[in-house]
MARNUVO-984361 format. One record per residue: y, z, x of N, C-alpha, C, O, CB in turn; residue in one letter. Coordinates in Angstrom, 1 decimal. Each point is the difference from the previous one (the first is absolute). Glycine has a CB too. Layout:
BEGIN
+--------+--------+--------+--------+--------+--------+--------+--------+--------+--------+--------+--------+--------+--------+--------+----+
|   n_py |   n_pz |   n_px |  ca_py |  ca_pz |  ca_px |   c_py |   c_pz |   c_px |   o_py |   o_pz |   o_px |  cb_py |  cb_pz |  cb_px | aa |
+--------+--------+--------+--------+--------+--------+--------+--------+--------+--------+--------+--------+--------+--------+--------+----+
|      Y |      Z |      X |      Y |      Z |      X |      Y |      Z |      X |      Y |      Z |      X |      Y |      Z |      X |  A |
...
+--------+--------+--------+--------+--------+--------+--------+--------+--------+--------+--------+--------+--------+--------+--------+----+
//
This chain:
BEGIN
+--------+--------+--------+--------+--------+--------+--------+--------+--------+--------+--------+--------+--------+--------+--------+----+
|   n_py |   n_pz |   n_px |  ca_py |  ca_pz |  ca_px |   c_py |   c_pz |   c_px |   o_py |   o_pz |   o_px |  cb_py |  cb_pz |  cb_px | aa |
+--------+--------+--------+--------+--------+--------+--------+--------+--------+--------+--------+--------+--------+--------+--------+----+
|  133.7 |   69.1 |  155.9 |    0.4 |    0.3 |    1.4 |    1.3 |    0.9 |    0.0 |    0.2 |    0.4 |    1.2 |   -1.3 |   -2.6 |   -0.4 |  X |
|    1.9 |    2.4 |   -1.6 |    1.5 |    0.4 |    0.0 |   -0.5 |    1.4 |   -0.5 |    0.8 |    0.9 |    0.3 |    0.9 |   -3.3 |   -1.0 |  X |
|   -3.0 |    2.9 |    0.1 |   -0.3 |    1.3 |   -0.1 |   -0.1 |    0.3 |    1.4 |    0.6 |    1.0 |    0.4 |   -1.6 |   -1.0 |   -2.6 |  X |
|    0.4 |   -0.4 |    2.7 |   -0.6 |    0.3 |    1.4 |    1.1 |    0.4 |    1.0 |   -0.2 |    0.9 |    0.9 |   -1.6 |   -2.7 |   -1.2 |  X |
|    3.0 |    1.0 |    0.0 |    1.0 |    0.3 |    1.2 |    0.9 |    1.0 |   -0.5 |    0.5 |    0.8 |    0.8 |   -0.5 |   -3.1 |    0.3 |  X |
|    0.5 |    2.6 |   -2.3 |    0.2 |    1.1 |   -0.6 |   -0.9 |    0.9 |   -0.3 |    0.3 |    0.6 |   -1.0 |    1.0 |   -1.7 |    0.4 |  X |
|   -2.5 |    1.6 |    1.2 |   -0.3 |    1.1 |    0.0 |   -0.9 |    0.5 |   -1.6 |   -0.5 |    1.1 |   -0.1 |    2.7 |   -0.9 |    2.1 |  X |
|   -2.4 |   -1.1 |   -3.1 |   -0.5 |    0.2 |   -1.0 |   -1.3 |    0.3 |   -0.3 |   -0.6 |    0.6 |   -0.9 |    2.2 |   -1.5 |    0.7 |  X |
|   -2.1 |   -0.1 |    1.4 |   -1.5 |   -0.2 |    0.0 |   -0.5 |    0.8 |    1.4 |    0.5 |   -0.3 |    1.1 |   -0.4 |   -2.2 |   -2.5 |  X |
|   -1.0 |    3.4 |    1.1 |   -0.4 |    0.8 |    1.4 |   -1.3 |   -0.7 |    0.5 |   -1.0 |   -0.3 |   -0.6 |    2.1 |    2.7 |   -0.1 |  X |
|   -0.7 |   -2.3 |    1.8 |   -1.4 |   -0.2 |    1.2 |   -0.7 |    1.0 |    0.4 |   -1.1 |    0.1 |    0.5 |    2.0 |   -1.5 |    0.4 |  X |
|   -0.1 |    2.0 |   -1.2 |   -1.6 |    1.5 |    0.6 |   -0.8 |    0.0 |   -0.5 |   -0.8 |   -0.1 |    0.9 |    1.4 |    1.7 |   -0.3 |  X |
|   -1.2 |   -1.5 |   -1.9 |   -0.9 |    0.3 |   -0.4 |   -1.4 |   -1.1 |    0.8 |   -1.2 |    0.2 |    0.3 |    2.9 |    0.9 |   -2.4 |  X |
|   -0.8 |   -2.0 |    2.1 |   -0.9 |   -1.0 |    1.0 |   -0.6 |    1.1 |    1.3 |   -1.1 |    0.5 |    0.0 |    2.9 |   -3.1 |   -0.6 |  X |
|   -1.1 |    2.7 |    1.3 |    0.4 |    0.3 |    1.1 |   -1.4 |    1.2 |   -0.1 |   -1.1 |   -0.1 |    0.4 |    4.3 |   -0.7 |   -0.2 |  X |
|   -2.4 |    2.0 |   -1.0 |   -0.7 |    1.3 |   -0.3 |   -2.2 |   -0.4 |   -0.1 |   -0.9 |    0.6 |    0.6 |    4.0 |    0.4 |   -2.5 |  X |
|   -3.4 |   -2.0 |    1.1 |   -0.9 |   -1.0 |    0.0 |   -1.0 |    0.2 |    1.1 |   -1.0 |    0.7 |    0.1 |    2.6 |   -2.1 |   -1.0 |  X |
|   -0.8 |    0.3 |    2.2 |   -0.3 |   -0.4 |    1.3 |   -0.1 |    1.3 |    0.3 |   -1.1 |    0.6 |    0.1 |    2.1 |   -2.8 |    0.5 |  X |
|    0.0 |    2.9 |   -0.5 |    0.0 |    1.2 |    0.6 |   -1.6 |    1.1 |   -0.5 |   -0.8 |    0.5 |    0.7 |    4.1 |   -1.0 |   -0.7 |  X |
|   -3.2 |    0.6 |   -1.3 |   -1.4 |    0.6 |   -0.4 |   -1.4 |   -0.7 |    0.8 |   -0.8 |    0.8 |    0.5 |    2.0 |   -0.4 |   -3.1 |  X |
|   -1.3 |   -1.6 |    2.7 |   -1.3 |   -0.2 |    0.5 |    0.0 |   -0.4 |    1.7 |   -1.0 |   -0.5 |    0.4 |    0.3 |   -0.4 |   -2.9 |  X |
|    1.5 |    1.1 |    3.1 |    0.6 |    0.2 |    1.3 |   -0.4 |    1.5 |    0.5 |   -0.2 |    0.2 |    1.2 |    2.4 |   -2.0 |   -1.7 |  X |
|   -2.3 |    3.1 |   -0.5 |    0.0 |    1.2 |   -0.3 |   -1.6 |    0.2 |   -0.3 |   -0.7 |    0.7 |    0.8 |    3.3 |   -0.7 |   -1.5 |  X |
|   -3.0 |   -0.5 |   -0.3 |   -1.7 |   -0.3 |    0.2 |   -0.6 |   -0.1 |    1.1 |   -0.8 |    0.8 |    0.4 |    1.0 |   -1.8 |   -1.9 |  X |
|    0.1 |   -0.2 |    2.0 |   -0.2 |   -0.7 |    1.4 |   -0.7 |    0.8 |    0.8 |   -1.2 |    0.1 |    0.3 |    3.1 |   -1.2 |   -0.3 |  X |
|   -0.4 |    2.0 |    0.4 |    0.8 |    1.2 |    1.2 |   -1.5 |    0.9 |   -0.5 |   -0.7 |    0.1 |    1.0 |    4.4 |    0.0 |   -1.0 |  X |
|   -4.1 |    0.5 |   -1.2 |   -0.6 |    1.5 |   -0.1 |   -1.6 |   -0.3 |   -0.3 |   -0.9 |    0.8 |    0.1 |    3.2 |    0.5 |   -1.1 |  X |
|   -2.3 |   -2.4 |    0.6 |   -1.9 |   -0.7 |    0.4 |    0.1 |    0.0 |    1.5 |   -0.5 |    1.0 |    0.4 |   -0.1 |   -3.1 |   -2.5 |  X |
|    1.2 |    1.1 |    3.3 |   -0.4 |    0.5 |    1.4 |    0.1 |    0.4 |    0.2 |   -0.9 |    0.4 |    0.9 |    0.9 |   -0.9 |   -0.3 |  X |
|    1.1 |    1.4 |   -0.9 |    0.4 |    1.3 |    1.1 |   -1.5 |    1.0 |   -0.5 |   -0.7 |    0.6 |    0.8 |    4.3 |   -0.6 |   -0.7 |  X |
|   -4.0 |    0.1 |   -1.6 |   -1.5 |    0.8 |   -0.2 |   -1.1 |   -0.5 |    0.5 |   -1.1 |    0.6 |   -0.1 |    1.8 |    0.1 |   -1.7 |  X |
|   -0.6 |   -1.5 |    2.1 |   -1.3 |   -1.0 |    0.5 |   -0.1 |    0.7 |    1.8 |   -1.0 |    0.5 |    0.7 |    1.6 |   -3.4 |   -2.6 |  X |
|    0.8 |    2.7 |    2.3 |    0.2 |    0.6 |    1.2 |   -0.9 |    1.2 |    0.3 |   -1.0 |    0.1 |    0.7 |    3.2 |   -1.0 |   -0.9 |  X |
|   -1.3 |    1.9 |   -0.6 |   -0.7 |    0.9 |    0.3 |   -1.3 |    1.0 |   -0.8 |   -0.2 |    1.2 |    0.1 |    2.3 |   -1.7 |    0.9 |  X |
|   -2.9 |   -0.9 |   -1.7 |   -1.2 |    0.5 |   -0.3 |   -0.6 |   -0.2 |    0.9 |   -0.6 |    0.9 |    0.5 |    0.6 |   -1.2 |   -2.5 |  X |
|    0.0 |   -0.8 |    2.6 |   -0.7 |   -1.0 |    1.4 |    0.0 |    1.1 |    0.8 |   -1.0 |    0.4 |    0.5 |    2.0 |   -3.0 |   -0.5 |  X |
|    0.7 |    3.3 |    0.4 |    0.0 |    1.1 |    1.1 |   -1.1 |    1.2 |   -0.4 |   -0.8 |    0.5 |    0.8 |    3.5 |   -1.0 |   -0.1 |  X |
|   -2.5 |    0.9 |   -2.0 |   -0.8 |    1.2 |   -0.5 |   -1.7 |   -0.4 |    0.4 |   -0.8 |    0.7 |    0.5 |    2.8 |   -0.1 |   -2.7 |  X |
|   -2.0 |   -1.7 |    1.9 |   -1.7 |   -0.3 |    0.3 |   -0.2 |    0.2 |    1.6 |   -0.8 |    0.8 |    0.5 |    0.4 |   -2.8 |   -2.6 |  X |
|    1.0 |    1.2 |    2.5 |   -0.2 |   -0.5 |    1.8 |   -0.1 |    1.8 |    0.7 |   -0.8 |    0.2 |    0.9 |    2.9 |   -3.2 |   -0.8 |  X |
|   -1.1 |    3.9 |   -0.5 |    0.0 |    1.3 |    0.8 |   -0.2 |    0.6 |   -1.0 |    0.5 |    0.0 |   -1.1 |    0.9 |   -0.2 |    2.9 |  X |
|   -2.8 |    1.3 |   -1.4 |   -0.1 |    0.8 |   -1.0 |    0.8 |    1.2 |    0.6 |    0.2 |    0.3 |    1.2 |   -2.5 |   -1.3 |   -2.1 |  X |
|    2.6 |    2.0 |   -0.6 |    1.1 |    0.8 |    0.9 |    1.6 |   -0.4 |   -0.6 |    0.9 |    0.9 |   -0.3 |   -2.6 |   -1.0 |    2.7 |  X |
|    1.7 |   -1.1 |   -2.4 |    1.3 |   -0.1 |   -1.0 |    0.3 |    0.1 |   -0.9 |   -1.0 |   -0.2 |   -0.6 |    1.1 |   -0.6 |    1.4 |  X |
|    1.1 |    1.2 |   -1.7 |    0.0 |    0.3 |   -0.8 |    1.0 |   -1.5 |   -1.0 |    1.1 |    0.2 |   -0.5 |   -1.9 |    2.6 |    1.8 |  X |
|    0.1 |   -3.9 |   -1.2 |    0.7 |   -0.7 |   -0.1 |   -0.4 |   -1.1 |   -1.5 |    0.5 |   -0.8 |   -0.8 |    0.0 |    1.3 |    3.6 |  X |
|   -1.5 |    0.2 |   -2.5 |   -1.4 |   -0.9 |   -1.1 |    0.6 |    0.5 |   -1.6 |    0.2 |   -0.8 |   -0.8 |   -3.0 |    1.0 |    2.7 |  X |
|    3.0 |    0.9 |   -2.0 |    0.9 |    0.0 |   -1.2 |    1.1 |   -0.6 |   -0.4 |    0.2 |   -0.6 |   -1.1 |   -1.0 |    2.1 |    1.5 |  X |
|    1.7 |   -1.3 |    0.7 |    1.4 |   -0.3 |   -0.7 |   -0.1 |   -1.4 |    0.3 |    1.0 |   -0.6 |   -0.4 |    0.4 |    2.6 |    0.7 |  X |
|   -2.4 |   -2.7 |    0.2 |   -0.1 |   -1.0 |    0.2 |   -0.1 |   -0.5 |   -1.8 |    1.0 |    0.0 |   -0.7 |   -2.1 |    0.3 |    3.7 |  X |
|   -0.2 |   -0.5 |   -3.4 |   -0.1 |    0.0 |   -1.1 |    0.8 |    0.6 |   -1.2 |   -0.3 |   -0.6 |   -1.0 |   -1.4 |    0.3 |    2.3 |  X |
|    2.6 |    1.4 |   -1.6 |    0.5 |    0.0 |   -0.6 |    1.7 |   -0.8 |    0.0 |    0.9 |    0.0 |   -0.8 |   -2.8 |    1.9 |    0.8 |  X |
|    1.7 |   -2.4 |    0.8 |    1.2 |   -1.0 |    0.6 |    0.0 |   -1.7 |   -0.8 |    0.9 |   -0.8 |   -0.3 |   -1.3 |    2.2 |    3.1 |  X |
|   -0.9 |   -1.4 |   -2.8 |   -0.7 |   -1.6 |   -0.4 |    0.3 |    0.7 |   -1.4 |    0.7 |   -0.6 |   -0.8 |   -3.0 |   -0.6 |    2.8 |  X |
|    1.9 |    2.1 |   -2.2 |   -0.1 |    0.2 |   -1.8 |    1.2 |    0.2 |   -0.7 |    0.4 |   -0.5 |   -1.0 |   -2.6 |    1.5 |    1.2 |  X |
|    2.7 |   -0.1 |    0.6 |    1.5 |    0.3 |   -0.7 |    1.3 |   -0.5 |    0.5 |    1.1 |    0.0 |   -0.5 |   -2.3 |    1.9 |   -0.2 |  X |
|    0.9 |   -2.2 |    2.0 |    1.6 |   -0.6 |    0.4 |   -0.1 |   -1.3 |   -0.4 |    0.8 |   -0.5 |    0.8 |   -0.3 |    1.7 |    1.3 |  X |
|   -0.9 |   -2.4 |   -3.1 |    0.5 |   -0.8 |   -0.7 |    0.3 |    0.4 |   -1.2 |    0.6 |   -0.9 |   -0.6 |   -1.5 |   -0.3 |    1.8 |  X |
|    0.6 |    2.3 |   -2.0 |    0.4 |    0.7 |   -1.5 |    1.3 |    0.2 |    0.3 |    0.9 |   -0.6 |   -0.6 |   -2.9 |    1.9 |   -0.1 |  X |
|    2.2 |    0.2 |    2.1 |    1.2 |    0.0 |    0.1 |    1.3 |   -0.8 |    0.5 |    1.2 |    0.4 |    0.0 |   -2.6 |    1.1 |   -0.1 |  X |
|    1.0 |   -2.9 |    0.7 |    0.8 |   -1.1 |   -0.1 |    0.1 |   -0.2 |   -1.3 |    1.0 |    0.5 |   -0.6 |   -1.6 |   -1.5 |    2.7 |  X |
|   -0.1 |    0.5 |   -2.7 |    0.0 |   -0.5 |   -1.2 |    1.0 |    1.1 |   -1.0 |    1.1 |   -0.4 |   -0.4 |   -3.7 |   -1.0 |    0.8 |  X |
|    2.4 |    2.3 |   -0.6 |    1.5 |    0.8 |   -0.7 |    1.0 |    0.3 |    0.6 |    0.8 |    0.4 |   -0.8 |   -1.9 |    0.5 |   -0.3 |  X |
|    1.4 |   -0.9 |    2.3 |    1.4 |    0.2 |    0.9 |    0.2 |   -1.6 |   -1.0 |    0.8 |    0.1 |   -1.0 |   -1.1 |    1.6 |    4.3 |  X |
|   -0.3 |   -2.7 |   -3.0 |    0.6 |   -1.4 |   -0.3 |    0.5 |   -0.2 |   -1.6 |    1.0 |   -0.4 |   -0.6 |   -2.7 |   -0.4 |    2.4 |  X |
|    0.6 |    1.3 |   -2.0 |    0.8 |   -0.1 |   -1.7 |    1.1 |    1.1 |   -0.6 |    0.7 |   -0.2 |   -1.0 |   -3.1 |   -0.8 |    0.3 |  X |
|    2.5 |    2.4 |    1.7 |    1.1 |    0.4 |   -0.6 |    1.5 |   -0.8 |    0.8 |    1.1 |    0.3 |   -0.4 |   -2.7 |    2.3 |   -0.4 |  X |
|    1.4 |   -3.2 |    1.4 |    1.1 |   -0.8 |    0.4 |    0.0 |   -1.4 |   -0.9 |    1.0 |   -0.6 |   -0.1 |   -1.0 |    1.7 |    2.5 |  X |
|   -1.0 |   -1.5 |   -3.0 |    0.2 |   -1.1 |   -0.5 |    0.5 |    0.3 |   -1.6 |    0.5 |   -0.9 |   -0.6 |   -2.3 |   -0.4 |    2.5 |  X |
|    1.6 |    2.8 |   -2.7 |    0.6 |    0.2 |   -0.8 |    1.4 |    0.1 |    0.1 |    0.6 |   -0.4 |   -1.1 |   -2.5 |    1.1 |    0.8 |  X |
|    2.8 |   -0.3 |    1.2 |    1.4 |   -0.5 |    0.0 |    0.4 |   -1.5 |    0.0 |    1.0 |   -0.4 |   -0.6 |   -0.8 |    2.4 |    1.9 |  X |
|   -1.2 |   -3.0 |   -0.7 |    0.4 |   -1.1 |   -0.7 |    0.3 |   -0.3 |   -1.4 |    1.1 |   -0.4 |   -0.5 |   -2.1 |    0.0 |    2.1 |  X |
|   -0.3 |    0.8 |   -2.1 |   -0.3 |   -0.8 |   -1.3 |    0.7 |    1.3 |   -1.0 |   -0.3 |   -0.3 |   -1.2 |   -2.4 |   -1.2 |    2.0 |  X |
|    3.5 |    2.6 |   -0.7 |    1.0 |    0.3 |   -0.3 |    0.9 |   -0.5 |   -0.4 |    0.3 |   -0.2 |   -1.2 |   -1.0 |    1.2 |    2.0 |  X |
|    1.3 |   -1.4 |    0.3 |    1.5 |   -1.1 |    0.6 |   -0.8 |   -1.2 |   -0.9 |    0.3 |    0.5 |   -1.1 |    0.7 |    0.2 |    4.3 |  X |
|   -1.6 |   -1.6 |   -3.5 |   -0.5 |   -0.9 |   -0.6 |   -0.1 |    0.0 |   -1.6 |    0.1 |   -0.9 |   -0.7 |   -1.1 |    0.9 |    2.8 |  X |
|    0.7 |    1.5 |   -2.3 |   -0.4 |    0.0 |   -1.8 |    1.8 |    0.2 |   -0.3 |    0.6 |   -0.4 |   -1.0 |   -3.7 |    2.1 |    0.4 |  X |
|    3.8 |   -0.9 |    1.8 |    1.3 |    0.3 |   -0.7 |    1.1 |   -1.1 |    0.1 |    1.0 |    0.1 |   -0.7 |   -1.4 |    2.3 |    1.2 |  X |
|    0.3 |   -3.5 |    0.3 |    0.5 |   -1.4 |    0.0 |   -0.8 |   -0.5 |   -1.3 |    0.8 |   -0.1 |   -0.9 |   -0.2 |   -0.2 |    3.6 |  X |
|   -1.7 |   -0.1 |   -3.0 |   -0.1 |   -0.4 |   -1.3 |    0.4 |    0.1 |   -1.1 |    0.1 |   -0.9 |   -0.8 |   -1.2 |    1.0 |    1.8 |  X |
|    1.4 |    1.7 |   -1.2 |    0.6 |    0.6 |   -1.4 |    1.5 |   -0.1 |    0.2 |    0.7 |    0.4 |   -0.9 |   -2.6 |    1.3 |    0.3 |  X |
|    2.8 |   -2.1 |    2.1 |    1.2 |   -0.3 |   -0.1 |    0.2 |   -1.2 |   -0.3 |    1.1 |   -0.2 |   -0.3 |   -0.8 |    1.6 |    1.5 |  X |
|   -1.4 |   -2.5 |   -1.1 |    0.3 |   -1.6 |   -0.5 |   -0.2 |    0.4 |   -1.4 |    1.0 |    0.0 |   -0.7 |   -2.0 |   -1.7 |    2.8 |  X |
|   -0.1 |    2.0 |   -2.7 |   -0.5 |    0.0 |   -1.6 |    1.8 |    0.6 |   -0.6 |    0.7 |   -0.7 |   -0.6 |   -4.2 |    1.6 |    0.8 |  X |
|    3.9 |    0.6 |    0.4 |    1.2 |    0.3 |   -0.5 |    1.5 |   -1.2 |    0.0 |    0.9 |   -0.2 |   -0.7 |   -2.2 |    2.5 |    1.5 |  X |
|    0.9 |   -3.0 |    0.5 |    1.5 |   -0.9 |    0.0 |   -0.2 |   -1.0 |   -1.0 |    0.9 |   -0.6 |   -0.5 |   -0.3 |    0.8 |    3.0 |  X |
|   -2.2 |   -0.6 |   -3.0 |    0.0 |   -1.3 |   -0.9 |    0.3 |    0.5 |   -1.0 |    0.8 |   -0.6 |   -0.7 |   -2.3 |   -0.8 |    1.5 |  X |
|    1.1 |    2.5 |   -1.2 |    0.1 |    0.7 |   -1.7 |    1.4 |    0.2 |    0.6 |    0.8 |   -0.7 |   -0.8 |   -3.3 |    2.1 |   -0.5 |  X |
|    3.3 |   -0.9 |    2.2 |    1.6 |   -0.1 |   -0.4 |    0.8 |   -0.7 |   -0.7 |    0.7 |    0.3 |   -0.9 |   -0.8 |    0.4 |    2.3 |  X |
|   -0.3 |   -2.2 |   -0.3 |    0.6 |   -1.2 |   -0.6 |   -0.6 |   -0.7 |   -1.3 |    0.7 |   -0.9 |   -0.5 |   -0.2 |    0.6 |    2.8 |  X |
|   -2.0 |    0.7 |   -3.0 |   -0.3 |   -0.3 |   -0.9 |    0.8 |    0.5 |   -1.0 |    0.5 |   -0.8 |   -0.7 |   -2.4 |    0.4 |    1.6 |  X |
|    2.1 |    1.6 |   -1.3 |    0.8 |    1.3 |   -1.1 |    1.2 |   -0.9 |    0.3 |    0.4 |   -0.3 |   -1.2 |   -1.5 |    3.3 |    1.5 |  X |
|    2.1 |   -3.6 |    0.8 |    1.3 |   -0.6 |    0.1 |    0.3 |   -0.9 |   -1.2 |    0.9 |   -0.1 |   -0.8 |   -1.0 |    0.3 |    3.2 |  X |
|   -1.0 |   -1.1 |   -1.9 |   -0.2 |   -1.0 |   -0.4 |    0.0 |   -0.1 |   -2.0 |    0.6 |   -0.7 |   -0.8 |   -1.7 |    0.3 |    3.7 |  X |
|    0.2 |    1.1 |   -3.0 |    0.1 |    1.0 |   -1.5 |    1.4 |    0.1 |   -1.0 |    0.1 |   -0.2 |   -1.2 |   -1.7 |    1.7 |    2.5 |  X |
|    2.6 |   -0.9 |    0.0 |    1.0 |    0.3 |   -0.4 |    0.8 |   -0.8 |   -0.3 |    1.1 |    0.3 |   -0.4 |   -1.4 |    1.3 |    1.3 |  X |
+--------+--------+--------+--------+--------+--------+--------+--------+--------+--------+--------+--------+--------+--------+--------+----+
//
C-alpha cells in the first residue's frame, strides 16, 4: 500500500484497460449505427464507413492503447533494473 501512495505502483495501465474496451464498445455501435442507417436509406453513404468502423476502429483502439501502455511497462522494466542495481550495490559492500 505505501507503493501506492508514493506513486511507485501505477494505475493506469488499469485504467488504459477499461478505457480500451469502453473504446470497442463506442466503434461496434456507433458501426452498427450506421450500417442500420446505410441499409434503412438507400443513397447513403454510410454502409461503408459503417462497417469499416466495426472492423477497424477496435484495432485502432487497440494500438493507440498499447502505445501508451508501453510507457508504463518502460517505467516498470527501469524500476526493476534500479532495484536489481541497488541489491548488487549493497551486495559488492558487503564483500568489502
Amino acid at each position: 500500500m505505501g507503493d501506492f501512495w508514493a506513486f511507485r505502483k501505477m494505475i493506469t495501465p488499469v485504467i488504459i484497460e477499461i478505457l480500451f474496451w469502453v473504446g470497442v464498445i463506442i466503434c461496434v455501435i456507433v458501426g452498427i449505427i450506421l450500417i442500420v442507417m446505410g441499409i434503412k436509406q438507400t443513397g447513403n453513404q454510410t454502409l461503408l464507413p459503417g462497417v469499416l468502423l466495426v472492423i477497424f476502429g477496435p484495432l485502432a483502439v487497440r494500438l493507440y492503447c498499447e502505445v501508451l501502455i508501453v510507457f508504463f511497462r518502460i517505467n516498470e522494466t527501469l524500476t526493476e533494473i534500479k532495484h536489481l542495481l541497488e541489491v548488487r550495490g549493497t551486495d559488492s559492500k558487503e564483500r568489502l
